[in-house]
N, C-alpha and C positions, 0 to 999 in steps of 0.2 A: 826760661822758655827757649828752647831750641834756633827755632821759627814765630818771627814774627806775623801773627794772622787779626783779620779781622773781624772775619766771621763769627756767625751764631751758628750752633744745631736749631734747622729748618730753613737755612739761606738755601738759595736757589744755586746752583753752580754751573757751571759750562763745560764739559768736559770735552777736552781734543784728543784724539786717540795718534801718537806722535809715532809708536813702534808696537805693533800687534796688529793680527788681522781680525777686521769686522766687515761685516757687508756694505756697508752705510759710509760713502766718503763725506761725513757732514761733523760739525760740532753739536752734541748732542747735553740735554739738559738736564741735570740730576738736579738731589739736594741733601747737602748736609745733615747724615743722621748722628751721628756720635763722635765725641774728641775721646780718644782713646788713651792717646799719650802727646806729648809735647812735638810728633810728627806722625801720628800714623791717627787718619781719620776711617769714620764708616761713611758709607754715600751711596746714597740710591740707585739700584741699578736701572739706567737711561731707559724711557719708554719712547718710542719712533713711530709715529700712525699706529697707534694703538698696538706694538710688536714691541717685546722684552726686546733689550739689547744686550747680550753674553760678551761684557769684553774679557779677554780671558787671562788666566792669574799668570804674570812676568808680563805683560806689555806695561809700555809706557805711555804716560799722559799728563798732559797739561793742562790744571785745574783752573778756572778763569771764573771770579768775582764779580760785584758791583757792591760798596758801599755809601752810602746815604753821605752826602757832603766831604767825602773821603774821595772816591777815585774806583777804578776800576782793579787789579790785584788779580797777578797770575804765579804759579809756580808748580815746576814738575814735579811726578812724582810716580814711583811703582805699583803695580797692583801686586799684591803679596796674598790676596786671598778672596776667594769668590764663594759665593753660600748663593742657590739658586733653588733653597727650601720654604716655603710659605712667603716671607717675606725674603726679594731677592737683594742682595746688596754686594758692592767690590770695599773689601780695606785696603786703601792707600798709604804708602809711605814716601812723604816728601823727602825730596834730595837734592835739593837745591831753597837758595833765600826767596822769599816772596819779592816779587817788583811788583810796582804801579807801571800800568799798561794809560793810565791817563790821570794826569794831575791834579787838571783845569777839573772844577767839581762834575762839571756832567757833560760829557760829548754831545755835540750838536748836530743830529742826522736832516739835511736838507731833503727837505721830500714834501709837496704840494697835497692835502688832503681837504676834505672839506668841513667846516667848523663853523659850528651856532652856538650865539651865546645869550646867557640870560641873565638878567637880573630881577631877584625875588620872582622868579616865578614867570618872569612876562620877556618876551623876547625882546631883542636888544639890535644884533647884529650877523649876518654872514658873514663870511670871508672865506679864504684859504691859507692852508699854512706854509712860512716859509724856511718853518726848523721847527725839530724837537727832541725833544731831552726829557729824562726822567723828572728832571725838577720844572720842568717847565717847556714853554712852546711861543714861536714868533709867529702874528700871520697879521693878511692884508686885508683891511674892511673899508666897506664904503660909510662905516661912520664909526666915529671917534668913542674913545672912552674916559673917562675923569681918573687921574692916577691913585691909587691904595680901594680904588672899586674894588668889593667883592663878588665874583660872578661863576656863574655856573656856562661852564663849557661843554657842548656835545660834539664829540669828531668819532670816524668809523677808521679804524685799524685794522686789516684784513680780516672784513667784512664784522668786527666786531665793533658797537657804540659802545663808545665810552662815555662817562657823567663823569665830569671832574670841577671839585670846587678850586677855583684860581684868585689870583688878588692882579690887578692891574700894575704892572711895574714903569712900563712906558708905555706912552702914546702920543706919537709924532706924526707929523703930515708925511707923507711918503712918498720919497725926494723920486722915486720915477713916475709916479701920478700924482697931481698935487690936489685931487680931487678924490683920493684915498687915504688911509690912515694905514703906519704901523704900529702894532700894539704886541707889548710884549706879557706874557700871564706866564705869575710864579705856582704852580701848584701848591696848594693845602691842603690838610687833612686827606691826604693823598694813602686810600688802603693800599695791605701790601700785596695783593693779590692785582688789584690794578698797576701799581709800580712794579712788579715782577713778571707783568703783560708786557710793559711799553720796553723795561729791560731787555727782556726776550727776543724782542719785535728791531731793535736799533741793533743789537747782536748779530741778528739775520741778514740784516741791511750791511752792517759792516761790513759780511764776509763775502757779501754777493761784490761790493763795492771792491772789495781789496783783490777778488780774483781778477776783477776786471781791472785793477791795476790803478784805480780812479784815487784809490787812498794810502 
C-alpha cells in the first residue's frame, strides 16, 4: 500500500480546496465513494445549502478525516477527474503521506449548551455543557450522578435534538460551586449518522476558532 489510510467507502470527508477556484471560501463535506487504487480515490461531489459544488479537474485539495478512537487524518491530493453526469463525483490522487491532525482520541470543543438527562425513562437532571467531543461531553448540574450509570442525554446542536445513550464516567463536586456537580458521559451505542453530525458540527467550530486565531 502506497498510503497509509483509514477510511472506509461511505466516511464522511472534509474537503479544503487549497489551489483552484470555487465560489465558496469554506471547507466543504463530501464522502468517500470508491478506493480505486492504492492512491487515487472517488468522493462525492460537495453539496453547500442545497447547491452542487464543481470543483474543477487540476485543483488542489486537502482531504481531512475523523476516525473512531484513532484521530483525526489529513493528506493532499489532485483532482484528476470530474463526471458531473447523474451521479456527480471528483477522482483524487494523493501526493503526499497521510498525517494525524490530532492524536489525543477526540478533540474537545469548549462550547456551553443546554443538556437534560434521563434515566429509564424519568428525568434526572439539567445542566449545561462545558466540552464536547465525538466520544463524549462534560457539563455542570445541580445534582449529582452515581459513576458507570447508564443514561439518556438530550442537548440541541444548531437547533437540532439530539438523543444520545451515555454511561457516567465521572462525577465530582465542582470545585467553582460547591453546590454543583461535574459529570463526565462517555457515549454508547452512539449511530453513525449522529456521530457524523457532532463531527461535522466541532469541524465548523474549529475553523470559525482558528480564523479567529483562538486555536
Amino acid at each position: 500500500m502506497k498510503y497509509k489510510n483509514f477510511f472506509e467507502v461511505g466516511d464522511k470527508l472534509e474537503i479544503k480546496v487549497i489551489d483552484g477556484y470555487i465560489d465558496i471560501n469554506k471547507n466543504l463535506i463530501s464522502q468517500l465513494m470508491e478506493i480505486t487504487s492504492e492512491d487515487e480515490y472517488i468522493v462525492a461531489m460537495p453539496i453547500y445549502k442545497g447547491k452542487l459544488i464543481n470543483i474543477p479537474k487540476g485543483s488542489k485539495v486537502s482531504i481531512i478525516y475523523s476516525v473512531k478512537d484513532k484521530g483525526i487524518y489529513c493528506f493532499d491530493a489532485n483532482v484528476v477527474y470530474r463526471n458531473n453526469e447523474k451521479i456527480a463525483y471528483i477522482k483524487i490522487k494523493q501526493v503526499n503521506e497521510t498525517k494525524i491532525k490530532q492524536r489525543r482520541n477526540y478533540y474537545r470543543l469548549h462550547i456551553s449548551n443546554k443538556i437534560s438527562v434521563y434515566y429509564k425513562e424519568n428525568f434526572v437532571a439539567n445542566g449545561y455543557t462545558k466540552d464536547l467531543s465525538e466520544g463524549g461531553l462534560k457539563f455542570i448540574s445541580d445534582a449529582g450522578l452515581e459513576l458507570n450509570t447508564v443514561v439518556i442525554c438530550k442537548l440541541i446542536i444548531d437547533d437540532e435534538e439530539l438523543t444520545i445513550k451515555s454511561q457516567v464516567i465521572r462525577s465530582n463536586v465542582y470545585e467553582k460551586n460547591l453546590e454543583q456537580f461535574e459529570i463526565s458521559l462517555k457515549f454508547i451505542e452512539l449511530s453513525k449518522n449522529i456521530r457524523d453530525y457532532i463531527v461535522a458540527y466541532i469541524f465548523r467550530q474549529q475553523r470559525i476558532l482558528r480564523q479567529k486565531g483562538l486555536i
